[in-house]
N, C-alpha and C positions, 0 to 999 in steps of 0.2 A: 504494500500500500504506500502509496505516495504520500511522504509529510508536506501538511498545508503550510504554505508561504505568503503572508500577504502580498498584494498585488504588486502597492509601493517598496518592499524589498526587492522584488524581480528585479534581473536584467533588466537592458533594453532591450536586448535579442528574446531571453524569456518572455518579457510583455509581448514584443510582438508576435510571438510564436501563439501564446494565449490567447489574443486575441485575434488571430487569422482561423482560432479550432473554432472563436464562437459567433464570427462572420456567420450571418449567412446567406447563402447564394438563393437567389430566384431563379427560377427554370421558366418564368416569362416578365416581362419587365410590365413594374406595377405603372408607368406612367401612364397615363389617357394620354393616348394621341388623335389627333384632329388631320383629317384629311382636308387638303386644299383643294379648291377648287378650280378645276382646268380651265375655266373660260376668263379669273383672273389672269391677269398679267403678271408674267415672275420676268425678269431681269436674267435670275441664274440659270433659268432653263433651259434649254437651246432652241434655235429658230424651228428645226424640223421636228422636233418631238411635239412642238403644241398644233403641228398639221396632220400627225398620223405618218403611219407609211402607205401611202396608196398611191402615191407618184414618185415613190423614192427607192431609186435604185432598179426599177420595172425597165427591162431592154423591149420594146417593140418588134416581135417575133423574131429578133434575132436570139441563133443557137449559138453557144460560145461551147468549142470543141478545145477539151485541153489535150 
């Protein structure tokens, strides 16, 4: 059995080992996120992505033979 140490006696490295065992991790992030809305305007987004792909990148019955 392990002898109890109060916290403030620990290490640094001890504290921090102590308290990484009593971290605890989420398996889905608790934040509410808010979807934006595509018909505002973003700045960061790029020009082709607020038009779709339906004229982007489409060759005109041409067959490209590699």
């Amino acid at each position: 059995m392990k002898k109890f140490i109060p916290k403030e006696k620990l290490g640094k490295k001890a504290r921090r080992q102590l308290d990484s065992e009593q971290r605890i991790t989420w398996t889905f992030s608790p934040v509410t996120k808010k979807v934006e809305s595509k018909k505002r305007y973003n700045r960061k987004r790029k020009a082709h992505d607020r038009y779709g792909e339906y004229g982007m990148g489409f060759c005109y019955g041409r067959v490209f033979q590699a």
